[in-house]
C-alpha positions in Angstrom: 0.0 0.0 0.0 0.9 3.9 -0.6 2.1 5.5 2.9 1.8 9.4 1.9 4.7 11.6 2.9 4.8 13.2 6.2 6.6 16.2 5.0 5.7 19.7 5.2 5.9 19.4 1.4 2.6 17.1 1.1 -0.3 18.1 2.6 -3.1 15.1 3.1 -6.7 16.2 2.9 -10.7 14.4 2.9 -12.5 16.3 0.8 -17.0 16.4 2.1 -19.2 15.5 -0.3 -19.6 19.2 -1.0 -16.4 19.6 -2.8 -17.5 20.0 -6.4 -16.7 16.7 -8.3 -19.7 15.5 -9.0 -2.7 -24.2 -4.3 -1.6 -27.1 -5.6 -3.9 -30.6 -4.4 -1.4 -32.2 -2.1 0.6 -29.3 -0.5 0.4 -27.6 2.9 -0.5 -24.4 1.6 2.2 -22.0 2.8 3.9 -19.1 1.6 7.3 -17.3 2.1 7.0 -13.4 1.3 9.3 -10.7 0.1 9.4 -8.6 -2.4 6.1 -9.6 -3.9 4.2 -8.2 -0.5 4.1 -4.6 0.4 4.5 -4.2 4.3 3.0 -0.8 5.8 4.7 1.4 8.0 1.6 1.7 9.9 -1.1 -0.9 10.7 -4.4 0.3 11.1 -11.2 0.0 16.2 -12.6 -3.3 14.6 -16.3 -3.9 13.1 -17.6 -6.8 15.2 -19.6 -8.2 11.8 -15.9 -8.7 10.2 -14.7 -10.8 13.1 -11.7 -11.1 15.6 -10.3 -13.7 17.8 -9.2 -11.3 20.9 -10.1 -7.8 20.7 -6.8 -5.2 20.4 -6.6 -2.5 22.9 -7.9 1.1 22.7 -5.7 3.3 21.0 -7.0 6.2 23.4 -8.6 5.5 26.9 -12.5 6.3 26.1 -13.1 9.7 26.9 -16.7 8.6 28.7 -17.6 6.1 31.2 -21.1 5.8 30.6 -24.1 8.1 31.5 -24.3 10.2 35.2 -27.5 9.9 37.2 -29.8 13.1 36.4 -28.2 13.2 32.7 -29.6 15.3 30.5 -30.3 13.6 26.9 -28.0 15.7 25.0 -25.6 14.5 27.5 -26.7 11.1 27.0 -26.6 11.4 23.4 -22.9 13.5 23.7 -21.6 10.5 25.6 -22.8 7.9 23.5 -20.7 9.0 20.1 -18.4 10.3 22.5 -17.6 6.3 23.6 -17.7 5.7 20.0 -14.2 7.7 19.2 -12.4 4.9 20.4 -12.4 1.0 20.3 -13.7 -1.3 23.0 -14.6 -5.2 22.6 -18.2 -5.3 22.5 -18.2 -1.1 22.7 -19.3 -1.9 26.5 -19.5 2.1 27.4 -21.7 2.7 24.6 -24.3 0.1 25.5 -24.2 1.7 28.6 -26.2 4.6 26.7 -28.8 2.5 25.3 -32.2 1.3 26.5 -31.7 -2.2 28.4 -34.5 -3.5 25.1 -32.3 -2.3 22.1 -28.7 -2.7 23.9 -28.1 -6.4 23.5 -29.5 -6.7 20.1 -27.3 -3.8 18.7 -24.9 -4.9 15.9 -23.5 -2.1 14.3 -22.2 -2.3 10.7 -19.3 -0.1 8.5 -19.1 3.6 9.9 -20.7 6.3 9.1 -17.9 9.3 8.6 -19.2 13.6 9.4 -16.9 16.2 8.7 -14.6 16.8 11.9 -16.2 20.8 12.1 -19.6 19.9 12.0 -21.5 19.6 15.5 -23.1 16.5 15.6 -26.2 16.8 18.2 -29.3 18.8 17.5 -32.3 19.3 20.3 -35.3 20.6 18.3 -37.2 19.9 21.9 -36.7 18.3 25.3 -35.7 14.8 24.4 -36.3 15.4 20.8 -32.4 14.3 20.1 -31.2 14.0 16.5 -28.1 13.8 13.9 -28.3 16.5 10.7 -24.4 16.8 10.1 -22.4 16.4 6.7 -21.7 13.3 5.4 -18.3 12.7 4.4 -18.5 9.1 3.4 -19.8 5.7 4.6 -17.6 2.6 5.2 -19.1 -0.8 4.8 -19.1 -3.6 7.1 -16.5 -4.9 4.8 -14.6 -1.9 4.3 -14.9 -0.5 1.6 -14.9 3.5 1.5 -17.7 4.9 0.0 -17.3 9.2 -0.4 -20.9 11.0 -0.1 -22.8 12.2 -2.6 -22.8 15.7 -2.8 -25.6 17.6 -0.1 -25.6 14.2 1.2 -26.0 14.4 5.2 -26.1 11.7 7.8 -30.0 12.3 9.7 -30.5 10.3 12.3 -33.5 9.7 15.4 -32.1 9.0 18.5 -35.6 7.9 19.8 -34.6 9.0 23.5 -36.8 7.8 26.2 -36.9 7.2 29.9 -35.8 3.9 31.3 -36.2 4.5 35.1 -36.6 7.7 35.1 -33.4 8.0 33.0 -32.7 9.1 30.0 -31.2 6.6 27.1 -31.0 5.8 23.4 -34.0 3.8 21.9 -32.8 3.6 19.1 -29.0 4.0 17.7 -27.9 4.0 14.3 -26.3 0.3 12.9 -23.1 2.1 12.2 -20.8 4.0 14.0 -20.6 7.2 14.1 -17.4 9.0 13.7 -15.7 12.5 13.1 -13.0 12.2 10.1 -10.5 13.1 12.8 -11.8 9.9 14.8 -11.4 7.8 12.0 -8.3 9.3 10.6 -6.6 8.0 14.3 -8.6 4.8 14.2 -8.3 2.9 10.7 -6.2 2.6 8.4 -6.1 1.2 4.3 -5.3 -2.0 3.5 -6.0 -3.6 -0.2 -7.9 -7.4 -0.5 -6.7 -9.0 -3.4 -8.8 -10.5 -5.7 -8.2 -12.0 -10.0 -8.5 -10.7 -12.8 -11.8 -12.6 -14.8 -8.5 -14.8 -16.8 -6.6 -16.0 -13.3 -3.9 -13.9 -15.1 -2.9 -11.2 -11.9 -4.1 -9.5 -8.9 -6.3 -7.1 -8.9 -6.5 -4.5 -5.5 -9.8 -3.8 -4.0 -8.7 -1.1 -0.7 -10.7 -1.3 2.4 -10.4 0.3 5.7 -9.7 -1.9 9.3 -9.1 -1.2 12.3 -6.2 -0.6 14.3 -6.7 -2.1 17.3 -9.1 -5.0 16.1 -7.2 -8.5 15.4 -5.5 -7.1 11.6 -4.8 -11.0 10.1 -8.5 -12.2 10.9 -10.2 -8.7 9.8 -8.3 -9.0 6.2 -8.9 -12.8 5.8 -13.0 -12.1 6.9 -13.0 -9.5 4.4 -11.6 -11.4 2.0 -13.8 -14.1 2.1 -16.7 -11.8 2.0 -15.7 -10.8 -1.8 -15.0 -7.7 -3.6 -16.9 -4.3 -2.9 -19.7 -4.0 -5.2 -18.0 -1.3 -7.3 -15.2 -3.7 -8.4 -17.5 -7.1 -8.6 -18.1 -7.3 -12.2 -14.6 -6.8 -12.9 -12.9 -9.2 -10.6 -12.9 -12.8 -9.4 -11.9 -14.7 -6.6 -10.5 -18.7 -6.3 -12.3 -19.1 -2.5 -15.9 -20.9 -3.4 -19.2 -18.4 -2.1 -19.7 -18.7 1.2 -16.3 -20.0 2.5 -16.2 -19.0 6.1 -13.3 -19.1 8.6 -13.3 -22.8 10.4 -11.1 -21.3 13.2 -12.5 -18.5 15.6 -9.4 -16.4 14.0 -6.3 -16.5 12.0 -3.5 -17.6 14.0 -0.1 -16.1 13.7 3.3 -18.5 15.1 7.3 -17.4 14.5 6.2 -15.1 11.2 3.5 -17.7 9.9 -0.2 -16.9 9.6 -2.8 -19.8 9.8 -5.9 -19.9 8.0 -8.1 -23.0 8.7 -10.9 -22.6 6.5 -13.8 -24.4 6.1 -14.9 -28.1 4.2 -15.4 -26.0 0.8 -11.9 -25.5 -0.4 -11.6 -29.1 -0.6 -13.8 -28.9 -3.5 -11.4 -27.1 -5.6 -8.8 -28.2 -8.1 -5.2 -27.8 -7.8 -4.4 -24.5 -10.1 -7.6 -23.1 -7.9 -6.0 -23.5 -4.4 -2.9 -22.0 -5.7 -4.7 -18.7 -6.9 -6.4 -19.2 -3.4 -3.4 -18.8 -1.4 -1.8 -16.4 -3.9 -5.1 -14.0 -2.6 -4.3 -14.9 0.9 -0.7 -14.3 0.8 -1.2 -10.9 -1.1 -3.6 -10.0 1.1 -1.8 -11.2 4.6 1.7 -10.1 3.4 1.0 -6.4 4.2 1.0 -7.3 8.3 4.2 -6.6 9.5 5.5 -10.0 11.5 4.0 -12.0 9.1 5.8 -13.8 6.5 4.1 -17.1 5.8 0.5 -18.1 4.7 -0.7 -21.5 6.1 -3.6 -23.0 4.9 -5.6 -25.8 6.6 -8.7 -27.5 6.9 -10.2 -28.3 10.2 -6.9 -27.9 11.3 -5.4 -30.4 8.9 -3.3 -29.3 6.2 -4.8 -28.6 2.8 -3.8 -31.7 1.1 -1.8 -35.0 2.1 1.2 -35.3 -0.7 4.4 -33.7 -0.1 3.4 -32.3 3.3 5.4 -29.6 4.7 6.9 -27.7 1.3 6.8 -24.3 1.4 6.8 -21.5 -2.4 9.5 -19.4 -2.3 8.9 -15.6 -1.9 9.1 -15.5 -5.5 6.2 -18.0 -5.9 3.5 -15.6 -6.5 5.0 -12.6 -8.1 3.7 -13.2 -11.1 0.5 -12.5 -9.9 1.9 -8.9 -8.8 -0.6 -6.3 -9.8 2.5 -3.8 -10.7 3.0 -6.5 -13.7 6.1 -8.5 -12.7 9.1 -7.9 -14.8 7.7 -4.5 -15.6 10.4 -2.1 -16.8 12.1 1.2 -14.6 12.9 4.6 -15.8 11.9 7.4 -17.0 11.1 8.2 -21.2 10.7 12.0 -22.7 11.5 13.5 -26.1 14.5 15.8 -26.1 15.8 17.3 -29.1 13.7 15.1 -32.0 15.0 12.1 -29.8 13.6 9.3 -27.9 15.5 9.5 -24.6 15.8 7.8 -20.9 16.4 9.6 -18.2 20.4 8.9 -16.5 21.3 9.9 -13.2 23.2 13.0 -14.7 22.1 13.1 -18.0 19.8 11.9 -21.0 20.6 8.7 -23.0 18.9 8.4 -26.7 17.4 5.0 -27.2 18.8 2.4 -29.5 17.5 2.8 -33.1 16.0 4.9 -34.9 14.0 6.3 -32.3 17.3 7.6 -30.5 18.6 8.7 -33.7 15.1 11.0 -34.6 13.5 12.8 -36.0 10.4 12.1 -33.6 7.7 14.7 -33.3 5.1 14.5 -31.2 3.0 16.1 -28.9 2.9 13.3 -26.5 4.1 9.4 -25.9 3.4 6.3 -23.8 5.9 3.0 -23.2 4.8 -0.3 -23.2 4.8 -1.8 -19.6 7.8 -3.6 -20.9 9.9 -0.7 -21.9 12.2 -0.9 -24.5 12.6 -4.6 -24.7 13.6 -5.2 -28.0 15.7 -2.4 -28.9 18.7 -3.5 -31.1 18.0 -7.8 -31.3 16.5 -8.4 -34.9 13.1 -10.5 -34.8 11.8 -13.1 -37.2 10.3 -11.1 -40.1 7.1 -12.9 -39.5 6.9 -11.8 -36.0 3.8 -10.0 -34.9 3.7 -6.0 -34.1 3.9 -7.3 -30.3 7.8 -6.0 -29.9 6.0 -2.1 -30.1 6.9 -0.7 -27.3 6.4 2.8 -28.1 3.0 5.1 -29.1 3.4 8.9 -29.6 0.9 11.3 -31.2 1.7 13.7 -33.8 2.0 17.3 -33.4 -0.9 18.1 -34.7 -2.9 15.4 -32.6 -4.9 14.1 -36.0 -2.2 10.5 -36.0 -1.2 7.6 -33.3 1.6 5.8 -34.5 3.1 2.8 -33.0 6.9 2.0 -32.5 9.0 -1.1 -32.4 11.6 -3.4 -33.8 9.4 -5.8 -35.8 7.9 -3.4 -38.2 9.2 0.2 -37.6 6.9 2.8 -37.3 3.0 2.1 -38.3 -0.1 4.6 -37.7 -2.9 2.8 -35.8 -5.3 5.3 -35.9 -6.2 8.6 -37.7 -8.6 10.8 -35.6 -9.2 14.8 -34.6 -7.3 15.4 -31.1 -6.1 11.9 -29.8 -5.4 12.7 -25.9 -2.0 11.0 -24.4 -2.5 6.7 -25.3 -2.0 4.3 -22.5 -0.9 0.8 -22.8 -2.3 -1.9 -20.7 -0.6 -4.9 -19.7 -1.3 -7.1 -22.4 0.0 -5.1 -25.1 -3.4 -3.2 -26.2 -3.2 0.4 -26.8 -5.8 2.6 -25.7 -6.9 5.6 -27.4 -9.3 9.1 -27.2 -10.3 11.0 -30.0 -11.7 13.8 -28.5 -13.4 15.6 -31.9 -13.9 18.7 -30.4 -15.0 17.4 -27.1 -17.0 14.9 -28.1 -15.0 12.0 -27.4 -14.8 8.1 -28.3 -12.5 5.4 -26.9 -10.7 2.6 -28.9 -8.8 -0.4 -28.1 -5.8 -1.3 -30.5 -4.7 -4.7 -30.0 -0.6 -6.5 -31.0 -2.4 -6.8 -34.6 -3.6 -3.3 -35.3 -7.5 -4.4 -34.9 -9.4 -1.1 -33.5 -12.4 -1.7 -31.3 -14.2 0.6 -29.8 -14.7 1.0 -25.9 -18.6 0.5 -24.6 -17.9 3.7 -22.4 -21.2 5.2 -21.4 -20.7 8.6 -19.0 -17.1 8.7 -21.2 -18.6 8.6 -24.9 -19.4 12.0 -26.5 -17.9 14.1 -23.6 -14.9 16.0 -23.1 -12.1 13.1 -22.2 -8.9 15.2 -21.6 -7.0 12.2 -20.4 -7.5 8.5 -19.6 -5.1 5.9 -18.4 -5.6 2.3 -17.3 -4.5 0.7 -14.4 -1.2 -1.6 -14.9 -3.2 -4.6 -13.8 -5.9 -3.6 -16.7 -8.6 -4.1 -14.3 -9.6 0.2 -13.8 -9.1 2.9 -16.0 -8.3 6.6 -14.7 -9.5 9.8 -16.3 -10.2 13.6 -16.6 -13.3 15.2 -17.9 -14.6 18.9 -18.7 -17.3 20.1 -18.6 -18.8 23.6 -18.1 -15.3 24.6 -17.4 -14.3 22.1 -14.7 -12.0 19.4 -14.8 -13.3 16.6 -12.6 -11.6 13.0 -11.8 -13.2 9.7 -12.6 -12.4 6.3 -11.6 -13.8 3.3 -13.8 -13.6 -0.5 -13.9 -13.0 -2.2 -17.1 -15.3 -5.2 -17.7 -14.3 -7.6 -20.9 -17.1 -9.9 -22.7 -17.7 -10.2 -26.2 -16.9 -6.4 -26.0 -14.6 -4.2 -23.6 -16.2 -1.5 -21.7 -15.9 1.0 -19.2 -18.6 1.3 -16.4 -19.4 2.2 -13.2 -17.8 5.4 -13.0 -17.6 6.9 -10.0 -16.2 10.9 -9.2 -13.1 11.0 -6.7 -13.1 14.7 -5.1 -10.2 16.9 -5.7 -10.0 20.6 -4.9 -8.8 21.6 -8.1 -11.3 22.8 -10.9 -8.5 22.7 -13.8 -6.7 19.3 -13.9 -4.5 18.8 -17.2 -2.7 15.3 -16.7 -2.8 12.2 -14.6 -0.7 9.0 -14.3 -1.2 5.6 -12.2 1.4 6.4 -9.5 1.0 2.9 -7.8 -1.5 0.2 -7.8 -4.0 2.2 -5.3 -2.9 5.6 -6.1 -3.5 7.8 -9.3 -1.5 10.9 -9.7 -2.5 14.2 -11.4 -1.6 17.6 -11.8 -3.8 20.8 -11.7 -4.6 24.1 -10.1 -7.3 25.9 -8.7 -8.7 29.9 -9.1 -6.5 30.6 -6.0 -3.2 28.8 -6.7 -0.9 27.7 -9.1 -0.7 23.9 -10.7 0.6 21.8 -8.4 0.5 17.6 -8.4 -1.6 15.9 -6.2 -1.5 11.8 -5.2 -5.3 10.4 -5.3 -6.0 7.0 -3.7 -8.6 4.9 -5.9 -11.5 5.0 -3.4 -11.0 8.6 -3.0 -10.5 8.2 0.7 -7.3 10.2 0.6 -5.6 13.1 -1.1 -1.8 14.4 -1.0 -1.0 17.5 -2.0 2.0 18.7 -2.8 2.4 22.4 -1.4 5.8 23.2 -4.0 6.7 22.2 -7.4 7.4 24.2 -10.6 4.8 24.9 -12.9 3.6 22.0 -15.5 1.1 20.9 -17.1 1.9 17.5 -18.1 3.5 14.0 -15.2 4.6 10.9 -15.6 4.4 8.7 -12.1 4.7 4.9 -11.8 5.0 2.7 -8.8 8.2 2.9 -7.0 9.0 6.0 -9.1 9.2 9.4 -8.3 6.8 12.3 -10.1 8.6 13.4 -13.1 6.8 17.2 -13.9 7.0 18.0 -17.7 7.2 22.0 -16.9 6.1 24.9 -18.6 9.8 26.1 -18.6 10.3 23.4 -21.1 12.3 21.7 -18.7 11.8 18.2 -16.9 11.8 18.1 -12.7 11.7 15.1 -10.9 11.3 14.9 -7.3 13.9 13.4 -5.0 14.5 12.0 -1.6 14.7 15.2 0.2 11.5 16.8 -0.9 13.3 18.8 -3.9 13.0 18.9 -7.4 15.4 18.6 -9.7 15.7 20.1 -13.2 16.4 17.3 -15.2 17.1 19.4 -18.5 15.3 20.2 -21.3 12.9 17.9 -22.7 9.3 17.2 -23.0 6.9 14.4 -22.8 7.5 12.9 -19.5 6.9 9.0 -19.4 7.6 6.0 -17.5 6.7 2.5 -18.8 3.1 1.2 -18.5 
């Protein structure tokens, strides 16, 4: 997962609703991890419906201990989301609050999020007790983050009445009910990992847990429980429906993390139960202290033949969701040449494209990078050694670049906006004709389809980039003035479309460029009225902005995971950001790009 900076150059925001935007049969299932698993530098109050084994402690004492005599029911209802700030087992204090009827049958589900300056209690009359604040957003019982709608506010009847001549809570929300600053200290984001619809790689889906409740078994219930509903129809998952947890919770021992499951793995083949425990070791190999998966049955291990042998840490990387083997550096155009990026200075690329003349207003490298440079191919090989797109100067020709077949154009259009190549080799393309946009697919033979994009199709697409798993797409789109950032999933049948988009809030009305930074995170660059451009990091679920206070002015990134920002400026010079928070001017060149 993304940590963001803690320097005074990045600035992390939640933006309200307000903001505009609109196995293998016969093995004991274990894993070794290492660099195929992304450890946090943080772990993340638990949902009860997820499940624990032992509750975690508080991360703050609770700052209530349950209602006075003689309370007065804004008091009552004060102390009740008061005891809700921080995590107890069984939220003991907050039951405390309720009516004796409703307090044992409470079961509250996800959280329900209220911007941090709102003032959460209302008393329209004596006893009359009642929620109208802000919503920020709304976290599922599983996790998943879910930003507000616009206007959207969370409204809510306390139903106070007397129990003994006392005042309590008839009836409290199923959620909890937190201020951003609450849940900011209390959770934190984790990704479940589910397949792609081919078994082919892992696919992220980020959730929040948290911090105190017991991490492993949280992340394995959620896991089991499937992918939020946004990402469904574009993922899959090896565990059978309705797998469930055999054990109370998921044991950890010297580094290795048990996970006796149910009688309903042992229906499933052998290449199954190995994309079973690649999920589970994905998913499990961001807890710090653990380092193994183990997967049994009833306690007995998953299979009988060659008991005991463990994968490697290099045993499920190809499954990595940042496409194993994927190349570094950075690409631009410098002088009519193709060039990478060196530590002090800019090496021209081997051919014809380091030789130039290129012009072009703007390229993308394959995920590969420049894999074939210099080795001759079989004449009959297919256009699959292309590693490089640009688009003319003029913006009317895409033109694809390789070894096999020199230079071909794939498409001829009005304004093609920067291409994107997914993982597979398929280019993707938007002809915006005068802000009326359509989206194609190019595929390792030069076949054009066109993209089922409905909310995309016949607006104003300024930029769109796909995820390097080639599971979600990225994108910017104007209208009435205002740049606004959408996420969508890419679903593949008999045709390839883009749907349920969904608006990610960023408080900048004029956005020019975007990149997939890492596998959670999107970055893009823009300004507002007030300030000058700046680049911003975007997690997918919107949950989290970071801003970057400094940088030179630009109007064109290039970000990948594990790679710093790279700012194509408006001085015509490159800036990439280093390890102390700086920029530095990497020359003159344009077109900032790193593979993928």
């Amino acid at each position: 997962m993304t940590s963001p900076s803690t320097s005074p150059k990045h600035t992390t925001r939640r933006y309200a609703a307000t903001v505009p935007a609109a196995v293998l049969a016969g093995l004991v299932l274990v894993v070794a991890f290492g660099a195929c698993a992304r450890i946090p530098s943080s772990g993340p109050v638990k949902y009860e419906s997820m499940g624990t084994s032992e509750p975690g402690e508080t991360s703050l004492p609770v700052l209530v201990t349950g209602p006075e005599p003689g309370d007065s029911a804004q008091q009552v209802a004060r102390g009740f989301l008061d005891s809700m700030a921080s995590y107890q087992s069984g939220q003991p204090v907050a039951r405390e609050y309720l009516a004796p009827a409703v307090s044992e049958r409470w079961q509250p589900r996800g959280v329900l999020v209220y911007d941090s300056a709102a003032v959460p209690i209302s008393e329209a009359a004596p006893g009359k007790i009642a929620l109208d604040v802000p919503k920020l957003a709304e976290v599922s019982a599983n996790g998943a983050w879910a930003q507000a709608r616009p206007g959207e506010k969370i409204e809510l009847d306390l139903k106070m009445t007397k129990v003994d001549g006392e005042w309590r809570i008839g009836q409290p929300p199923d959620a909890f009910v937190m201020s951003i600053f609450n849940f900011d200290r209390e959770y934190e984001r984790y990704n479940l990992f589910f397949f792609d619809p081919d078994f082919e790689i892992l696919v992220p889906d980020p959730v929040y847990v948290p911090l105190r409740g017991h991490l492993e078994t949280l992340l394995v219930n959620a896991l089991l429980g499937g992918p939020s509903p946004w990402l469904r129809p574009a993922v899959r998952s090896a565990l059978p429906d309705d797998t469930r947890l055999a054990a109370p919770a998921v044991t950890v021992d010297d580094g290795v993390a048990t996970v006796d499951l149910d009688r309903k793995v042992l229906e499933l083949y052998d290449p199954q139960r190995r994309f079973l425990l690649a999920q589970l070791s994905w998913t499990l190999g961001q807890v710090s202290g653990v380092r193994q998966v183990r997967v049994t049955v009833d306690h007995v291990p998953l299979g009988a033949e060659n008991a005991g042998s463990r994968g490697d840490a290099t045993t499920w990387s190809a499954y990595d969701p940042g496409v194993a083997g994927s190349a570094r550096g950075a690409y631009a155009l410098a002088d009519g040449r193709v060039v990478m990026l060196g530590p002090d200075r800019q090496v021209p690329v081997a051919g014809q494209l380091g030789n130039g003349p290129v012009r072009a207003r703007s390229i993308a490298v394959g995920i590969f990078g420049e894999r074939t440079a210099g080795q001759p191919l079989d004449p009959d090989a297919s256009s699959g050694s292309d590693w490089l797109a640009t688009v003319s100067a003029d913006g009317r020709r895409a033109s694809v670049h390789g070894s096999a077949a020199g230079t071909r154009t794939v498409l001829r259009g009005t304004d093609i906006a920067e291409p994107s190549w997914d993982r597979t080799g398929r280019l993707w393309l938007v002809d915006r004709r005068a802000g009326r946009s359509s989206i194609v697919v190019v595929d390792d033979h030069d076949e054009v389809s066109t993209v089922v994009a409905p909310g995309l199709t016949g607006r104003n697409v300024l930029a769109l980039k796909v995820s390097r798993e080639g599971a979600r797409v990225a994108t910017l789109v104007e209208q009435d003035g205002v740049t606004r950032l959408l996420m969508g999933r890419i679903e593949r049948g008999d045709s390839i479309a883009i749907r349920g988009l969904r608006e990610v809030p960023v408080a900048m009305t004029s956005m020019s460029d975007l990149a997939w930074s890492d596998f959670d995170q999107v970055a893009v660059i823009g300004s507002d009225e007030e300030s000058a451009s700046r680049p911003a990091l975007v997690s997918v679920d919107g949950s989290e902005v970071v801003e970057h206070s400094s940088g030179p002015a630009s109007r064109t990134l290039a970000a990948a995971p594990d790679q710093p920002l790279l700012l194509g400026g408006e001085d015509g010079h490159l800036h990439l950001e280093d390890k102390n928070y700086l920029w530095t001017d990497q020359g003159v060149a344009t077109c900032p790009a790193y593979p993928g």
